[in-house]
C-alpha positions as CSV (number, residue, x, y, z in Angstrom):
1,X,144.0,176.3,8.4
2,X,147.5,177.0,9.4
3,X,148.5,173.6,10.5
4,X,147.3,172.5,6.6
5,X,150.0,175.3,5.4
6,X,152.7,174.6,7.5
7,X,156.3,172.8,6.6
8,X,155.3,170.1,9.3
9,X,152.4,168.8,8.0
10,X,153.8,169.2,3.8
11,X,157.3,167.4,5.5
12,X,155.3,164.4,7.0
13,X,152.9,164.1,3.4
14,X,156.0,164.0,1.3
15,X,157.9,161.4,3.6
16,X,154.2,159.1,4.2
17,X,154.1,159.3,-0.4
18,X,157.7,158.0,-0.4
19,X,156.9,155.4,2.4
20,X,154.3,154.3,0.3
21,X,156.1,154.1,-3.1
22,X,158.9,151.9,-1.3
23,X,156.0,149.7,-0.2
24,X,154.5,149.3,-3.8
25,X,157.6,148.8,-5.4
26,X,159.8,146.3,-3.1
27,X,157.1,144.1,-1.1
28,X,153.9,145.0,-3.2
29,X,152.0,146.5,-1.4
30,X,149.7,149.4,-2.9
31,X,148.4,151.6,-0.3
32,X,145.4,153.9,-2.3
33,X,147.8,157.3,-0.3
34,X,145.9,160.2,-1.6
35,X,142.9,159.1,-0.9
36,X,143.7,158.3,2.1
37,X,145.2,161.7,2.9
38,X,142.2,163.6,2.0
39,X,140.2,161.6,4.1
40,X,142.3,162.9,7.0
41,X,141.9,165.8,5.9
42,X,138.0,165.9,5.7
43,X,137.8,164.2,8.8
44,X,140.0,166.7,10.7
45,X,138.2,169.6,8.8
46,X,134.9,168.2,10.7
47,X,136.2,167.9,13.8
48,X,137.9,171.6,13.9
49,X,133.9,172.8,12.8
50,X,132.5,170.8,15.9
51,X,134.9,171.3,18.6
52,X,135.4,175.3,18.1
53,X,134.7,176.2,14.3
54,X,134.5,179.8,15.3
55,X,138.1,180.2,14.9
56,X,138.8,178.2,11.6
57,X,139.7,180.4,9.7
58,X,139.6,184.3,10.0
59,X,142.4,186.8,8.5
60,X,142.8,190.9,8.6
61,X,140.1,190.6,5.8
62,X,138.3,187.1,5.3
63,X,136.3,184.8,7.3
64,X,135.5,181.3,6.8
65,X,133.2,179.3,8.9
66,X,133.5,182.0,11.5
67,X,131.8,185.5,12.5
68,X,133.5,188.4,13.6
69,X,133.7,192.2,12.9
70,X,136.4,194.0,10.6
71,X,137.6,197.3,12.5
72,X,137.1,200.8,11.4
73,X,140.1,201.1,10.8
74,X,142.5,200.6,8.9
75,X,141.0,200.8,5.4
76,X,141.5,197.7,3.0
77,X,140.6,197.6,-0.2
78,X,138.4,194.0,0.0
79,X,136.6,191.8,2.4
80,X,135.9,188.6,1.9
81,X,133.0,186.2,3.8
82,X,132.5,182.3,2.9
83,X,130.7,180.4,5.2
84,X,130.4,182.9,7.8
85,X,129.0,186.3,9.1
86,X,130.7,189.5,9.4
87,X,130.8,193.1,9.9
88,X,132.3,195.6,8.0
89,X,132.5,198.8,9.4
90,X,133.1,201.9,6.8
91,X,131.6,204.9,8.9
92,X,134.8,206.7,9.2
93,X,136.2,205.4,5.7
94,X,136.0,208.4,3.1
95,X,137.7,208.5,-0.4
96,X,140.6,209.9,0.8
97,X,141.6,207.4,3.0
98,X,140.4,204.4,0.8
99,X,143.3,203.5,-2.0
100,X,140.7,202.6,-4.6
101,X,137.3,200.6,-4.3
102,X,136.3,198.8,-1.1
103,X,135.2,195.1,-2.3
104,X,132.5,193.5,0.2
105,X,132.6,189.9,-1.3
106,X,129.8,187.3,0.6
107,X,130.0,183.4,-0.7
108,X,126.9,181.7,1.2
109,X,127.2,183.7,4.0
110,X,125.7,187.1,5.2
111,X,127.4,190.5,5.9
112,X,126.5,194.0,7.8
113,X,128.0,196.6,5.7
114,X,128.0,200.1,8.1
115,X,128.5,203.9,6.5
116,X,128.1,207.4,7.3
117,X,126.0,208.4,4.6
118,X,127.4,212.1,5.4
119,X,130.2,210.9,3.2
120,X,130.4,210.9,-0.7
121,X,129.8,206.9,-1.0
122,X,128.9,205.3,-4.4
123,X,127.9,201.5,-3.8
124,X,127.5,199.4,-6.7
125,X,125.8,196.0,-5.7
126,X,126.0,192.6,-8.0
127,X,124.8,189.3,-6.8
128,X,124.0,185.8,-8.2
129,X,121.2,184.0,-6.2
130,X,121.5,185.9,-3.4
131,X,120.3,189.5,-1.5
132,X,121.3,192.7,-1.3
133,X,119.4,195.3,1.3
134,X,121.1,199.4,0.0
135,X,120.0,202.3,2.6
136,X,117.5,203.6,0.5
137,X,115.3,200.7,0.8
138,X,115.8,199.1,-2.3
139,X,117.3,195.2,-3.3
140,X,119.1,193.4,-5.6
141,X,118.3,189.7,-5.8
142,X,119.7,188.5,-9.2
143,X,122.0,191.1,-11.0
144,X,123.3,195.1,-10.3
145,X,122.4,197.7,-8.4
146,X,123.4,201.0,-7.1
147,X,123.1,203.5,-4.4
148,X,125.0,206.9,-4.3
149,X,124.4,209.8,-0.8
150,X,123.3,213.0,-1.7
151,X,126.7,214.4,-1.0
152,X,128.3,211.9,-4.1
153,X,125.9,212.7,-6.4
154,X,128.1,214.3,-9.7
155,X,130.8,214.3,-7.8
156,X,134.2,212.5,-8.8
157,X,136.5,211.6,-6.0
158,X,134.0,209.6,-4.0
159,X,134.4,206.3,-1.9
160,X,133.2,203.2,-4.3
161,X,132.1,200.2,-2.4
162,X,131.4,197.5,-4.3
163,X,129.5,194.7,-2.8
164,X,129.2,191.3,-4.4
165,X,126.8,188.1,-2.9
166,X,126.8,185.2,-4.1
167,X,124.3,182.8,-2.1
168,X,124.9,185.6,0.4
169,X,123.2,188.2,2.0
170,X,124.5,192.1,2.8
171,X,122.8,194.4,4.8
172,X,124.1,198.0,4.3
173,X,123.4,200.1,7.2
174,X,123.3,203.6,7.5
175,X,125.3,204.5,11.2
């Protein structure tokens, strides 16, 4: 996606519109440009998924159309997954390193979501069509769910993950 966000590709749009509009206006001839445009841009889209799609698009935290696994460390505070697989590991994560809730966020795509359960973990699992596997065995197909370890239970001051699929699913695993 970063030749789509770059001043090169933005530059040649704006100066291929004003081409255009000096063709409609002086010689009449009406060239349908956005259309046109986003033709190019599906068609290049397809042709990035066949010839190496793996690599489309994948950031410190999201992954579209790709798979690959988020590191231990460091901590961020979401994940996202479209289109894609990934791993999130959060075996060494505790509260204390965490700045707030870790969001696992799967749009029709599937995630491995690892944890110590040694650690005071609270997850808190929503999803909308999709499926959600917690450690002690139980699933959330179509609305919430939770699962807290034995060492969060009462406790404030623990690590909240919450997980959301959508279409998705997430695994959480127990390392």
């Amino acid at each position: 996606m970063g030749f789509l966000a770059s001043g090169v590709f933005w530059g040649g749009i704006l100066i291929l519109w004003g081409i255009s509009l000096i063709l409609s206006t002086v010689f009449h001839i009406h060239i349908p440009f956005f259309r046109i445009v986003f033709a190019l841009i599906v068609i290049w889209v397809g042709v990035r998924l066949l010839t190496g799609g793996r690599s489309f698009c994948r950031t410190g935290r999201t992954v579209v159309f790709a798979e690959t696994a988020f590191p231990a460390s460091p901590i961020r505070n979401s994940y996202e997954v479209v289109f894609g697989e990934g791993s999130v590991d959060l075996t060494g994560a505790a509260a204390e390193k965490a700045k707030g809730p870790v969001a696992v966020n799967v749009v029709f795509g599937s995630a491995i979501v690892k944890i110590d359960p040694k650690h005071s973990i609270r997850i808190t699992a929503t999803t909308a069509f999709g499926h959600v596997s917690l450690p002690d065995g139980g699933t959330a197909a179509v609305g919430t769910s939770s699962w807290e370890s034995k060492s969060a239970k009462g406790k404030e001051g623990v690590l909240e993950i919450k997980l959301s699929a959508v279409f998705g699913n997430i695994e959480v695993r127990t390392e």
